[in-house]
N, CA, C and O atoms as a Tinker XYZ file with bonds, in Angstrom:
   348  protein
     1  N     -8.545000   16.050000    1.224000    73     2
     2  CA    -9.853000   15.984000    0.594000    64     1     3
     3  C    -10.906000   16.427000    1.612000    63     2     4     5
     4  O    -10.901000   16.112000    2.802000    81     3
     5  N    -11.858000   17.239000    0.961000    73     3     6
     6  CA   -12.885000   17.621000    2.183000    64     5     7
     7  C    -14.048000   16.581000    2.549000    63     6     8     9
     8  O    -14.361000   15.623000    1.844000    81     7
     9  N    -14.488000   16.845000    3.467000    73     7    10
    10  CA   -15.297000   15.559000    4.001000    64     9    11
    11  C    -16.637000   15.980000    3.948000    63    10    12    13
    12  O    -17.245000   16.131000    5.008000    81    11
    13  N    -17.395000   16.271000    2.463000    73    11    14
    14  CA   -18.442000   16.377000    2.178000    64    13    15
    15  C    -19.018000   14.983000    2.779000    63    14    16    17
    16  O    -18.355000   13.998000    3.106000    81    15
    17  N    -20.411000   15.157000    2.837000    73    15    18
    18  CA   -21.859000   14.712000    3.461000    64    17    19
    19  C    -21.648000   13.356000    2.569000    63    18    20    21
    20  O    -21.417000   12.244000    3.044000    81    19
    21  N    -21.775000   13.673000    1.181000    73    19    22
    22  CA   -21.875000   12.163000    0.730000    64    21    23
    23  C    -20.474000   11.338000    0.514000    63    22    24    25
    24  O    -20.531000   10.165000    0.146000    81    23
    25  N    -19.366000   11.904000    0.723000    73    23    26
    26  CA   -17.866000   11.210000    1.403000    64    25    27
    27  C    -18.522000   10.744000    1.973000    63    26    28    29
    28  O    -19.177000    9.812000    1.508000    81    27
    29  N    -18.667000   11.148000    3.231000    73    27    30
    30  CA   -18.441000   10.381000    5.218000    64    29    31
    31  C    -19.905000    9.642000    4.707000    63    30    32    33
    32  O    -20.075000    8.849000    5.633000    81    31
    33  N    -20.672000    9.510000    4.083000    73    31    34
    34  CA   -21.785000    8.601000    4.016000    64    33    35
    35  C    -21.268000    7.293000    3.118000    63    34    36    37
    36  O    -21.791000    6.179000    3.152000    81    35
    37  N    -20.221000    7.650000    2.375000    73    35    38
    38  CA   -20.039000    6.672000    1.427000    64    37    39
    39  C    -18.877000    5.783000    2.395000    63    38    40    41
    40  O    -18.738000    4.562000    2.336000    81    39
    41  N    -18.288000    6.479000    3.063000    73    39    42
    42  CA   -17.212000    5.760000    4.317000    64    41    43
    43  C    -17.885000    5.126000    4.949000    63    42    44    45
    44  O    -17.452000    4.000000    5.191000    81    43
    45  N    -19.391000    5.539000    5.588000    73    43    46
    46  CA   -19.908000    4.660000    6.158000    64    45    47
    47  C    -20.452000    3.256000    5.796000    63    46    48    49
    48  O    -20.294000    2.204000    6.415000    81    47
    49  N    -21.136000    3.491000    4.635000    73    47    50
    50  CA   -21.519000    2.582000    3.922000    64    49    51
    51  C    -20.662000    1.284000    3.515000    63    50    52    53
    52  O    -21.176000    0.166000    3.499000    81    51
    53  N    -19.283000    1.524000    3.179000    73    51    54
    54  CA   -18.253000    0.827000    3.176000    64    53    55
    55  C    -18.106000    0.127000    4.086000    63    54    56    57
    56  O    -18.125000   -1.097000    3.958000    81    55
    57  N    -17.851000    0.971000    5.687000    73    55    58
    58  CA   -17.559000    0.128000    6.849000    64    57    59
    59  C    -18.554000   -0.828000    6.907000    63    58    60    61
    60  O    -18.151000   -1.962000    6.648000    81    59
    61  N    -19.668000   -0.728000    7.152000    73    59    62
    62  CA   -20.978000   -1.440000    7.080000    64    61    63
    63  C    -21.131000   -2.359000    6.477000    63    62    64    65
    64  O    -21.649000   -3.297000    7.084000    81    63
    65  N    -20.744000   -2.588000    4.893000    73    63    66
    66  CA   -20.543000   -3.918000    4.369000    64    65    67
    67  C    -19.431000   -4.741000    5.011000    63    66    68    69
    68  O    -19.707000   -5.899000    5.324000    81    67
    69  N    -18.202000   -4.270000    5.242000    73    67    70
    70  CA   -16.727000   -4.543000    5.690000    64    69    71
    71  C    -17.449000   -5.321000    7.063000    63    70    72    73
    72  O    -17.177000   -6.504000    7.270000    81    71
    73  N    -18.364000   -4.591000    7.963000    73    71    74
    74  CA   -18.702000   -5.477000    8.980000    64    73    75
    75  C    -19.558000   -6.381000    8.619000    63    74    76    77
    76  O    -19.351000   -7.292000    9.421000    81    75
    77  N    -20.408000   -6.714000    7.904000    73    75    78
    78  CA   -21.358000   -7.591000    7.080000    64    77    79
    79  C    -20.528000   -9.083000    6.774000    63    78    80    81
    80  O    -20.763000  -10.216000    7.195000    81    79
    81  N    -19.387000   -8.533000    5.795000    73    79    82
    82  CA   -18.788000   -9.625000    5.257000    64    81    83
    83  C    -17.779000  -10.359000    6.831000    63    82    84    85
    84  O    -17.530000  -11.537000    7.088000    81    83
    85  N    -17.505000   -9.408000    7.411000    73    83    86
    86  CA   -16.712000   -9.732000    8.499000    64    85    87
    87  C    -17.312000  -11.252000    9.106000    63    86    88    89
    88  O    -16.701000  -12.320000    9.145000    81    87
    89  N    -19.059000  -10.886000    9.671000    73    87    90
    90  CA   -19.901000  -11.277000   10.301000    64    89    91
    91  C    -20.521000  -12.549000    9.528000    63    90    92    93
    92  O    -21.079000  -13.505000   10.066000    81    91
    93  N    -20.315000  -12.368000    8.239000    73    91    94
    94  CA   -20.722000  -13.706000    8.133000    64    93    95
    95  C    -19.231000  -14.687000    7.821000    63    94    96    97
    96  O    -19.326000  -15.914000    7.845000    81    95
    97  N    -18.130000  -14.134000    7.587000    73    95    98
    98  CA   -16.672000  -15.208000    7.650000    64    97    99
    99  C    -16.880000  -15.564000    9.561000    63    98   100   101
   100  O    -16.720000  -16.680000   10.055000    81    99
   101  N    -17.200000  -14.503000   10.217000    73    99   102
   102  CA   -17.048000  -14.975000   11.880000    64   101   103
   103  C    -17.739000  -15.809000   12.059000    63   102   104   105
   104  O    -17.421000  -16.465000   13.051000    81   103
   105  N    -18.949000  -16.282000   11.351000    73   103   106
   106  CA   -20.151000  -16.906000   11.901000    64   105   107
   107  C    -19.919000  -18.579000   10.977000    63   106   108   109
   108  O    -20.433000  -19.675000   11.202000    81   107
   109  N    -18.983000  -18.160000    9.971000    73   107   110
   110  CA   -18.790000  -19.839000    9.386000    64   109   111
   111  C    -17.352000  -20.402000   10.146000    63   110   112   113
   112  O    -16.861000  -21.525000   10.028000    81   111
   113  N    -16.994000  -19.594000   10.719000    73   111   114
   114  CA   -15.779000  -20.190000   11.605000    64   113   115
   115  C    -16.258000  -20.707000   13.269000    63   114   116   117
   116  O    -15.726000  -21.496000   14.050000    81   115
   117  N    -17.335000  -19.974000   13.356000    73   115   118
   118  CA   -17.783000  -20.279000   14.820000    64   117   119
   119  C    -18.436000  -21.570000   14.705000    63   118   120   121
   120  O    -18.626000  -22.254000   15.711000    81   119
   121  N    -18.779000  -21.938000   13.586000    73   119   122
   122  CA   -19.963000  -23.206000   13.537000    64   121   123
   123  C    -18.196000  -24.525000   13.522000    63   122   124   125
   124  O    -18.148000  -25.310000   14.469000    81   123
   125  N    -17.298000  -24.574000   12.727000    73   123   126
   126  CA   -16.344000  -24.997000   12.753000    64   125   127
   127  C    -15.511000  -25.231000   13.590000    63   126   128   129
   128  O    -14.689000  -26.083000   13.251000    81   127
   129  N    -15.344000  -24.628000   14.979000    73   127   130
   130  CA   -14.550000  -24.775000   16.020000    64   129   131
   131  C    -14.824000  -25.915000   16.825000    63   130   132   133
   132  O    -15.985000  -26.284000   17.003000    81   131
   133  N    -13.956000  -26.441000   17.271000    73   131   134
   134  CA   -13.626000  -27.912000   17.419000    64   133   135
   135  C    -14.186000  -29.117000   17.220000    63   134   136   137
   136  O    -14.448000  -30.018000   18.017000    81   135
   137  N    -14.450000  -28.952000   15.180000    73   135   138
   138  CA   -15.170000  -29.793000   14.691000    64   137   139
   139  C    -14.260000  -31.007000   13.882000    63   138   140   141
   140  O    -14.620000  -31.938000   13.162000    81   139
   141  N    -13.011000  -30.583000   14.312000    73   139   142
   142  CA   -11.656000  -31.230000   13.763000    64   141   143
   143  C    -11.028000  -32.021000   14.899000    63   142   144   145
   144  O    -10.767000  -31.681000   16.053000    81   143
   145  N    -10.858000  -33.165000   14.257000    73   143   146
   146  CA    -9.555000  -34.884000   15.147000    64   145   147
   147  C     -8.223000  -33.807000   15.707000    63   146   148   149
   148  O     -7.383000  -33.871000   16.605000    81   147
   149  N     -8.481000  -33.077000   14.909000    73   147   150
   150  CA    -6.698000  -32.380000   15.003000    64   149   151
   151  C     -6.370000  -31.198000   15.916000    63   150   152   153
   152  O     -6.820000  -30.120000   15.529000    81   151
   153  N     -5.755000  -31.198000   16.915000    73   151   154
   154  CA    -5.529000  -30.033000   17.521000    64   153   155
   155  C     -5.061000  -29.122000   16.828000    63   154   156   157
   156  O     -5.635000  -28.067000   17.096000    81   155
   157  N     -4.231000  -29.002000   16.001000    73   155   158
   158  CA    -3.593000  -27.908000   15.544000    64   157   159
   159  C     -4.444000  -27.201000   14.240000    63   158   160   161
   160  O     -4.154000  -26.129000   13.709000    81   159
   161  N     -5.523000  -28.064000   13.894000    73   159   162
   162  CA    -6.975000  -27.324000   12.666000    64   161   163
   163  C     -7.326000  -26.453000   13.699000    63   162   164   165
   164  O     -7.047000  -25.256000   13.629000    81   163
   165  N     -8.182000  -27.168000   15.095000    73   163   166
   166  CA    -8.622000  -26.723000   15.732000    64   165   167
   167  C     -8.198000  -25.212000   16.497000    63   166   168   169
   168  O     -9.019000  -24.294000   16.471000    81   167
   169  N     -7.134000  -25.073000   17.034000    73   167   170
   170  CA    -6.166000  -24.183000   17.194000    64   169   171
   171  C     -6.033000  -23.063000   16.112000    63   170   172   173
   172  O     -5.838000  -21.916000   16.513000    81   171
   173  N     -6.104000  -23.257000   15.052000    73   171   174
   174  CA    -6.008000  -23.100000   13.680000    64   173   175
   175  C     -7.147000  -21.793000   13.806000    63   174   176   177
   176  O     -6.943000  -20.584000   13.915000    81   175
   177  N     -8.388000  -22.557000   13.744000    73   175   178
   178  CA   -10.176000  -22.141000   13.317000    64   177   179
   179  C     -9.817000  -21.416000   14.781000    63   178   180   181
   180  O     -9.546000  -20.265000   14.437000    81   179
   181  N     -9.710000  -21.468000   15.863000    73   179   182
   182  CA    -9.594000  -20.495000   16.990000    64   181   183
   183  C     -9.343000  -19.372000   16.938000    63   182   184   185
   184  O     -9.850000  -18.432000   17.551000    81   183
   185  N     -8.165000  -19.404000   15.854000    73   183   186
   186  CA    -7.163000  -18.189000   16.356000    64   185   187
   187  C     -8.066000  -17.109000   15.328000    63   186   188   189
   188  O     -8.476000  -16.028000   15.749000    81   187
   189  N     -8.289000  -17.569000   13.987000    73   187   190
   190  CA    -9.104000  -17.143000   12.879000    64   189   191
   191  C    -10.175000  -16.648000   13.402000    63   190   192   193
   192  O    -10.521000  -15.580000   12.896000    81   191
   193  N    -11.129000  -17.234000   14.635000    73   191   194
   194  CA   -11.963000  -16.577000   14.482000    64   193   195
   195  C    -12.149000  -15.841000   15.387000    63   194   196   197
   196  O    -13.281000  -15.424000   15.636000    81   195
   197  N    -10.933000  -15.456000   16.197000    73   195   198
   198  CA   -10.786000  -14.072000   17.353000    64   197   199
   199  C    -10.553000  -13.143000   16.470000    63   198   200   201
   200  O    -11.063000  -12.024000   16.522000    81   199
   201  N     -9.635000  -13.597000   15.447000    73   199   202
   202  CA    -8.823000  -12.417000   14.273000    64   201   203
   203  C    -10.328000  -11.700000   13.954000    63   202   204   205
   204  O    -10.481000  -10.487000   14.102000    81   203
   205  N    -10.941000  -12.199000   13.698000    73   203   206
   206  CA   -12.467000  -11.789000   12.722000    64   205   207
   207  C    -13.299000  -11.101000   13.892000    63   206   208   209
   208  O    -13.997000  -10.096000   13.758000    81   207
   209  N    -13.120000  -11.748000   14.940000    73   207   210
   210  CA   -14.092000  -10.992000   16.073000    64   209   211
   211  C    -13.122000   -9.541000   16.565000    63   210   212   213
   212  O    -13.632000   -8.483000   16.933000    81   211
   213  N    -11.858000   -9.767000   16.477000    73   211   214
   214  CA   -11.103000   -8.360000   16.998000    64   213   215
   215  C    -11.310000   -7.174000   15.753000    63   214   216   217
   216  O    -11.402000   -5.947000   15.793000    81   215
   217  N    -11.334000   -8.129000   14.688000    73   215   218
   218  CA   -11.529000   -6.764000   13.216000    64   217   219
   219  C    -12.856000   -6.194000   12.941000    63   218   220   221
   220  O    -13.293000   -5.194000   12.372000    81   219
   221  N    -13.281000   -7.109000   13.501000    73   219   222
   222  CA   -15.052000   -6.727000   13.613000    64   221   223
   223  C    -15.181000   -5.460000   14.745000    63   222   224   225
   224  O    -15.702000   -4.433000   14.309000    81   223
   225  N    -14.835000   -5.459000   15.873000    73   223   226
   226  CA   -14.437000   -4.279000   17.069000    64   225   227
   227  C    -13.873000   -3.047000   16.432000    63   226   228   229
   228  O    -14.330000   -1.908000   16.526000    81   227
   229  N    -12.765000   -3.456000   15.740000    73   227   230
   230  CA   -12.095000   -2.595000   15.031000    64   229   231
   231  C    -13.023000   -1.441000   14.185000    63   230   232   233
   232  O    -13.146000   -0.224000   14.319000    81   231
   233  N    -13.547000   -2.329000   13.352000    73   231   234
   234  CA   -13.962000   -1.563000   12.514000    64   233   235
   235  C    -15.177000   -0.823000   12.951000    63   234   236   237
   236  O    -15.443000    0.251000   12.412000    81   235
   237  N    -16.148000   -1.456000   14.152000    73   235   238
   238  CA   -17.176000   -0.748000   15.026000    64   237   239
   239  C    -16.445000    0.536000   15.209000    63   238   240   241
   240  O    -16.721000    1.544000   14.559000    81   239
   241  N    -15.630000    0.482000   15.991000    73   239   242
   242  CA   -14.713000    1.499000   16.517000    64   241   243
   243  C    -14.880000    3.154000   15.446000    63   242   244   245
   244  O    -15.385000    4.255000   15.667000    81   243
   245  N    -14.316000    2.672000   14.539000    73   243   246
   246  CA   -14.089000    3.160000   13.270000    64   245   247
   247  C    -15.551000    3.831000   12.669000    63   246   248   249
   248  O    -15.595000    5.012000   12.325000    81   247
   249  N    -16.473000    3.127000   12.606000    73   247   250
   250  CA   -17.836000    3.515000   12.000000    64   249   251
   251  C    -17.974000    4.468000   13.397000    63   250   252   253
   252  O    -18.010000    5.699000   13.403000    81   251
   253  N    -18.028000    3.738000   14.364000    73   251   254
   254  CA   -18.368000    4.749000   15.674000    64   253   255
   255  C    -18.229000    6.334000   15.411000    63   254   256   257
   256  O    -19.067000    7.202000   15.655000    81   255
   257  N    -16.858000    6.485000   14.807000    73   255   258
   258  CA   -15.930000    7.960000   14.715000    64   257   259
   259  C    -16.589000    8.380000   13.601000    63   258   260   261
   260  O    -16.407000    9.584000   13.423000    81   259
   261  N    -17.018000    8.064000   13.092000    73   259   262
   262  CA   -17.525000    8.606000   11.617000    64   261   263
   263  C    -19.404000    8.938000   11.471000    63   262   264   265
   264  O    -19.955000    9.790000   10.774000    81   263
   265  N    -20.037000    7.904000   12.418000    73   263   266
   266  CA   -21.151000    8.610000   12.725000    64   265   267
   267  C    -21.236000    9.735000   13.505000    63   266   268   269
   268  O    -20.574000   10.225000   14.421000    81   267
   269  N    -22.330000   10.038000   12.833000    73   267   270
   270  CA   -23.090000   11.760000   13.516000    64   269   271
   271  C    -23.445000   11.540000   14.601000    63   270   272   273
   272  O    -24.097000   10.572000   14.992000    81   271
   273  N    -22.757000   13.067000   15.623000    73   271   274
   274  CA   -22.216000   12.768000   17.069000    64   273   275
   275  C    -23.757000   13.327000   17.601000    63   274   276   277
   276  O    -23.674000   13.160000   18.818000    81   275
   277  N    -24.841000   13.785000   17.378000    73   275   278
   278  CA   -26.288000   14.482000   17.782000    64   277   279
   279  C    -26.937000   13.327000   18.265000    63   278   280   281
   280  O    -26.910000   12.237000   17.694000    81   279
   281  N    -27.379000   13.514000   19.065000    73   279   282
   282  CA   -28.568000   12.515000   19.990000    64   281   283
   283  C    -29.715000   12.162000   18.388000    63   282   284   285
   284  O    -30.270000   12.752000   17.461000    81   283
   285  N    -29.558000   11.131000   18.822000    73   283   286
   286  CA   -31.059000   10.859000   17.533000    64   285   287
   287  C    -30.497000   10.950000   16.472000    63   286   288   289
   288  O    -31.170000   10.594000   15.505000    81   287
   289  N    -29.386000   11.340000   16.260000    73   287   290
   290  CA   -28.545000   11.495000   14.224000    64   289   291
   291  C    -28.247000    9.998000   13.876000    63   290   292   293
   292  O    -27.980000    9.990000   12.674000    81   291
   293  N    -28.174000    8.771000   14.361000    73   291   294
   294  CA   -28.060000    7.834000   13.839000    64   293   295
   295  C    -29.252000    7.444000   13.177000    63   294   296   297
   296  O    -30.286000    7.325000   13.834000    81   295
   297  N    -29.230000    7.191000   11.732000    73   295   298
   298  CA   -29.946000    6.417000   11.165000    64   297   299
   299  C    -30.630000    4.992000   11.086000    63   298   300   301
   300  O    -29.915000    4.074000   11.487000    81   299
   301  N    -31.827000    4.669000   10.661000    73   299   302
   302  CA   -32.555000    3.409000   11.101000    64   301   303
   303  C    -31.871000    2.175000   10.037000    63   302   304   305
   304  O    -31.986000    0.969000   10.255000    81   303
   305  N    -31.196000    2.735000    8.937000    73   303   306
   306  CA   -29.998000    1.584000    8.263000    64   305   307
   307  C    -29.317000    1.059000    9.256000    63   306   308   309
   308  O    -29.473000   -0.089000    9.673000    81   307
   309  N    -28.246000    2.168000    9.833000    73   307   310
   310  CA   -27.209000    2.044000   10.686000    64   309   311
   311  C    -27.680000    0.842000   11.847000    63   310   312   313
   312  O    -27.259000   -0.310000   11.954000    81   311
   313  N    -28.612000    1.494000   12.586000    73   311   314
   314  CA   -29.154000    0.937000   13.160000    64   313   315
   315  C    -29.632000   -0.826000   13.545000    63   314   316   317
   316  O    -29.295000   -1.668000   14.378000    81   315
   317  N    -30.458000   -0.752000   12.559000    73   315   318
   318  CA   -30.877000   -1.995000   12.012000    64   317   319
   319  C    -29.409000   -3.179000   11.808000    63   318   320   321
   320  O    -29.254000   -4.164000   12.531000    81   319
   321  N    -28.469000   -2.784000   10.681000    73   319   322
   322  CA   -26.924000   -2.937000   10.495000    64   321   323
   323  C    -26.789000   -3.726000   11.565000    63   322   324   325
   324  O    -26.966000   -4.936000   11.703000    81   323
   325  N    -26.350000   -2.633000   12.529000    73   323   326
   326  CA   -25.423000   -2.859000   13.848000    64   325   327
   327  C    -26.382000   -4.094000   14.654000    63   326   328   329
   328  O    -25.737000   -5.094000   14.970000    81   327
   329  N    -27.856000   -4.094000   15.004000    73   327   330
   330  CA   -28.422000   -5.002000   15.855000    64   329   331
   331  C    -28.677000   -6.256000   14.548000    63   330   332   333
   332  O    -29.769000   -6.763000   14.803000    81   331
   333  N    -28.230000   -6.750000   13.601000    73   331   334
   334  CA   -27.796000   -7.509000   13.015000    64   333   335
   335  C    -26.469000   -8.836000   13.047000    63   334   336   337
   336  O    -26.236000  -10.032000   12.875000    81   335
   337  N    -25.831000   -7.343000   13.453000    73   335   338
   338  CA   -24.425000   -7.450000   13.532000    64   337   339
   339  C    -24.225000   -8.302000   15.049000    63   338   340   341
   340  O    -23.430000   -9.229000   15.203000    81   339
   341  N    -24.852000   -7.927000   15.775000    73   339   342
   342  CA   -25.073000   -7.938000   17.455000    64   341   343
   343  C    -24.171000   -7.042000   18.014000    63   342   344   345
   344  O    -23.596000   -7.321000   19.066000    81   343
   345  N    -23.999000   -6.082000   17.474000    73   343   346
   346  CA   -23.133000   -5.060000   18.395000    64   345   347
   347  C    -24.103000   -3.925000   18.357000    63   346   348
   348  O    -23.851000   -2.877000   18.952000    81   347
């Protein structure tokens, strides 16, 4: 499939929510960590919320490759997005 303008915009757009939803499951697991009697919840909510912080990288990664490589071609969405995001 060719990678018309509004493809790779609509890929982006995708990733962008994908990190959105990521960011707020990371951020209800971070408030949760070692809020449990139980080591093994606790252990539990740990591991969950590296999983969410490594897929979150991931998918930066990913949007990274797909934005426009020109000095100044990133957009003030994108932008905005990402210092949201804190990345």
């Amino acid at each position: 499939m060719a990678d018309t303008e509004d493809y790779t915009r609509g890929r982006r757009d995708g990733l962008r929510l994908a990190l959105a939803v990521l960011a707020a499951k990371e951020a209800k697991w971070a408030t949760l960590l070692g809020e449990s009697a139980s080591w093994r919840t606790n252990l539990s909510r740990e591991v969950r919320h590296k999983a969410l912080q490594v897929a979150q990288k991931r998918l930066q990664t990913v949007l990274n490759r797909f934005s426009p490589k020109e000095e100044g071609a990133i957009d003030a969405e994108l932008a905005a997005a990402l210092e949201q995001l804190g990345l």
